[in-house]
N, C-alpha and C positions, 0 to 999 in steps of 0.2 A: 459407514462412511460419514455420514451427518457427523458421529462422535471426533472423528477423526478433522473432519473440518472445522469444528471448533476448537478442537484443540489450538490447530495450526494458525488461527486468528492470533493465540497468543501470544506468539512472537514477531507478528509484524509489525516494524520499528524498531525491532531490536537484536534478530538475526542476522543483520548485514555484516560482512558481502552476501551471507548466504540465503537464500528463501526461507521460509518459515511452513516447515511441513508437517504436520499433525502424522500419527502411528497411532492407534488399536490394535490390538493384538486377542483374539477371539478361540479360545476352546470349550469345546460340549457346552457353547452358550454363555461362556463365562467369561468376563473379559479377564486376563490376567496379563496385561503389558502395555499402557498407555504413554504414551510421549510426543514432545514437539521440541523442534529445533532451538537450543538455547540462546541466552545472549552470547553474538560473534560469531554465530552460527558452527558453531558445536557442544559437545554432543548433538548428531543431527537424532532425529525425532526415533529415527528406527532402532539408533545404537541405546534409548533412553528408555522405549517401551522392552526393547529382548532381555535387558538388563533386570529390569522389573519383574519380565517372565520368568526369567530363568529357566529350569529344565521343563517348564510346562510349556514353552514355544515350541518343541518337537511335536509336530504334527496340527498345529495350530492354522488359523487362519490371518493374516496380517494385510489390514489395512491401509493402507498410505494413499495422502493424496497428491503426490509428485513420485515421478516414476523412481524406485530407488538407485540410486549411485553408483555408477560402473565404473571410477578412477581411483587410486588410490592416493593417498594426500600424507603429508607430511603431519596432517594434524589428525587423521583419522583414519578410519580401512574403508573399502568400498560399502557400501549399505547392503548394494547384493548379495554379496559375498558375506558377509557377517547374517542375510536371513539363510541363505543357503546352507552355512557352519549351523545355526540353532535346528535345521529340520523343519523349518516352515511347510506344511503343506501344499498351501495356498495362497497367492498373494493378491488385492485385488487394488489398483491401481486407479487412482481419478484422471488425473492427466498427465501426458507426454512430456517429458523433460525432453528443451531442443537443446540445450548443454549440448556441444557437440564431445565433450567428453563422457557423455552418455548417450542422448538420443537414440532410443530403442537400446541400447546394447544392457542396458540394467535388465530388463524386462527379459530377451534373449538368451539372458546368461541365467537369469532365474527359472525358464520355461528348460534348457538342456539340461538341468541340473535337475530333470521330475518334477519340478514344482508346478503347479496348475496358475496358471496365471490369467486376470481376467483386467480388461482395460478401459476405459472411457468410465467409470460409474461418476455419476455427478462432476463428470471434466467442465462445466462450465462453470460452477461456484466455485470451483479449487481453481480455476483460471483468472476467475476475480480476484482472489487472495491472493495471487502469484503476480500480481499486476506489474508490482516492481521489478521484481527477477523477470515477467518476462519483455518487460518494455526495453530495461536492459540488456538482455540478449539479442533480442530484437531490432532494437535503435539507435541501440549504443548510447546510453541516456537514460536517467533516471525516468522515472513515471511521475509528470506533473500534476496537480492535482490543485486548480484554481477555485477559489471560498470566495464567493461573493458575498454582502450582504447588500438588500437591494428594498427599497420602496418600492410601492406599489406603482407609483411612476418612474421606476425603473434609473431609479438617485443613488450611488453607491456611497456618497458622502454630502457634506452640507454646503453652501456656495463657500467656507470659506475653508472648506477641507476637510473638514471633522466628521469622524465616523463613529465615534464613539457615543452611543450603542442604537445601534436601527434596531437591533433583533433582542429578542429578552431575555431570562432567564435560563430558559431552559433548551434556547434555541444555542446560546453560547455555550453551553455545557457540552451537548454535542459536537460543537466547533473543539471544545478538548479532547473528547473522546478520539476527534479526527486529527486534533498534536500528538495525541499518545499511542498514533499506529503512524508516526511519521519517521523518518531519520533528519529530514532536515524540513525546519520551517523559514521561510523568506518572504519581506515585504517590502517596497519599494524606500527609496532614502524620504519621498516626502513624507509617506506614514509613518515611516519611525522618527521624523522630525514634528509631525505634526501630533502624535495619538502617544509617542514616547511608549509603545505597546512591551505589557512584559514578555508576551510570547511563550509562557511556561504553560503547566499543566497542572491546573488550580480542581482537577476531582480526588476526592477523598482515597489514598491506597495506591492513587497512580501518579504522584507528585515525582518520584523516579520517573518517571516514564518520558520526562521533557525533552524535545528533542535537539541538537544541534540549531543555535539562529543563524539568520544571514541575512545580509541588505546588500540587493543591487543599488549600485548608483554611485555616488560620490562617498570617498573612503574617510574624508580628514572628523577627527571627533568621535569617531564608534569606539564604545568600552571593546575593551579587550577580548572579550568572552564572547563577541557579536563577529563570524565570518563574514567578510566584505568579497561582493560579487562585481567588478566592474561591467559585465555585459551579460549577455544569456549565453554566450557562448562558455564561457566559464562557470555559469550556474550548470549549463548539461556534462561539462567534464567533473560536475563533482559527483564521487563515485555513491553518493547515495542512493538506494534504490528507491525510495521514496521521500517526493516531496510536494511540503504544501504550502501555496504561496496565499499569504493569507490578506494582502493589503497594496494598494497605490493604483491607481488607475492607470498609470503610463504603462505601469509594470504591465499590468492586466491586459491592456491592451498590446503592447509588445509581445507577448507572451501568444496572443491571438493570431493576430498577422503573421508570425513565423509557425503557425501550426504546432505551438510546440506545448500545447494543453490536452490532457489524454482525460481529463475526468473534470469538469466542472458541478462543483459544486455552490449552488443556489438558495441562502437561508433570504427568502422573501416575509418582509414583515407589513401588516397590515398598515402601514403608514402613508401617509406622501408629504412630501419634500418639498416640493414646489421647486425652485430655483437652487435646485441642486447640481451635486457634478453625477454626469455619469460616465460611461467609455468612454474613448476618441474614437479616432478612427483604429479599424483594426485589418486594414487591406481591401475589403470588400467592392468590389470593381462592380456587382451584377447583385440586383434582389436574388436572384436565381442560384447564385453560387451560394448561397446559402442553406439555401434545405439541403436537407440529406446529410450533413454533417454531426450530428449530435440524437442519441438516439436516448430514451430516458431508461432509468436503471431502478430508481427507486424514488418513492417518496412519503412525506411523511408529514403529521402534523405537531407541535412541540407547545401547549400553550397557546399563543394568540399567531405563533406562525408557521407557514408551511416548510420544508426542505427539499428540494431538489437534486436529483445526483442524475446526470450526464454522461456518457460515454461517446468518446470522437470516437465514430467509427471509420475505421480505414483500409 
């Protein structure tokens, strides 16, 4: 399952509408059928590892970490239905598809048909990966994903706006790595008036991988190529499953106050600012209402600074 979870990393950002779901495909030890969900989210991951197998998936073991697909689609067959047709033996399952076009009936229809089927295996790392599909099922909304970068006294830019660069080399690189599993990135209209940010994906092999921009705020003057967002209510109607808002403090702070931040992310660098900007206000009526919101998920050190990843829990 591990293999299969990496797999399916890599297509997020680039599967949408659909998830990004890693397949292994396991006989007498050997693996003979590896895949993941393409760009546009087809071939899905199972139709790409059976393919692979060929007549050696009869009686195999098949991995996936999103329960497979029980609808049939205009652009593909059900996922079930196609491990069923190969002779799957076994299928082992990380996490639940609430798809109510599925929702158990993949699993169901794979267990009537003799196949042994086994469920939850590492459902919480394949839940992370699924963040966007599943916020979107869920919320009806993309999965936001707020990037701060922050002084040690807690400055996200300089008194007279400028952000350009708290964090360093290597801590920025990483901020790519996290453009290049996005669908859409967005920063407030004064960052992109003030930092003029290119917003692409400056690592070596994943320069394709740049995602959709956009700028809430004031429309007049954006190149062409740059999606304008007048409010947040328009930022959550767009059908990206993932996005990462990577700049403006109003934004940042709007984005707080309406609860509508599911991952914060924190590149803290050894510096301080002194008479810097940092949030506004963000709602906060009570010290109290504050704990319990944000639980930590990962961290890490980069060079001279640390990283922090967040999950709202709710």
């Amino acid at each position: 399952m591990g293999a299969a979870l990496a797999l399916a990393s890599r297509g997020v950002g680039l599967a949408t509408p659909n998830p990004s779901v890693g397949c292994v495909i396991v006989k007498d030890g050997r693996v003979v059928g590896r895949g993941w969900t393409q760009p546009g989210g087809r071939p899905h991951a199972e139709a790409v590892a059976l393919a692979q197998a060929g007549a050696a998936a009869r009686g195999a073991t098949a991995y996936v970490t999103l329960e497979p697909c029980a609808h049939q689609s205009p652009r593909g067959p059900a996922c079930a239905d196609s491990l069923i047709a190969a002779g799957v033996a076994r299928v082992v399952i990380a996490a639940h598809d609430p798809d109510p076009r599925t929702d158990g009936d993949g699993a169901a229809r794979l267990a009537a048909a003799g196949i042994a089927v086994t469920q939850g295996v590492r459902a919480a790392e394949a839940e992370a990966g699924l963040a966007g599909f599943l916020t979107r099922l869920r919320l009806g909304r993309p999965h936001i994903t707020l990037k701060l970068a922050v002084s040690l006294d807690g400055a996200i830019a300089m008194g007279d706006g400028r952000s350009q660069w708290i964090t360093g080399e290597r801590a920025r690189a990483a901020a790519h790595l996290e453009r290049a599993r996005s669908d859409l990135i967005v920063v407030g209209r004064g960052t992109w008036d003030a930092d003029a940010p290119r917003l692409d994906v400056r690592l070596p092999g994943l320069e394709a991988r740049a995602p959709r921009i956009g700028v809430v705020g004031r429309s007049g003057g954006l190149p062409a190529h740059v999606q304008h967002f007048p409010d947040l209510a328009a930022l959550c109607a767009d059908p990206a499953l993932n996005v990462l808002v990577e700049g403006g403090m109003e934004l940042a702070a709007s984005l707080l106050g309406a609860d509508l931040v599911d991952t914060l992310l924190l590149h803290r660098a050894p510096i301080l600012i002194g008479a810097g900007r940092t949030l506004g206000d963000i709602g906060l009526a009570d010290l109290a209402d504050a704990h319990g919101r944000w639980a930590g998920a990962a961290a890490m050190t980069l060079g001279p600074d640390r990283i922090e990843r967040f999950i709202r829990t709710r």
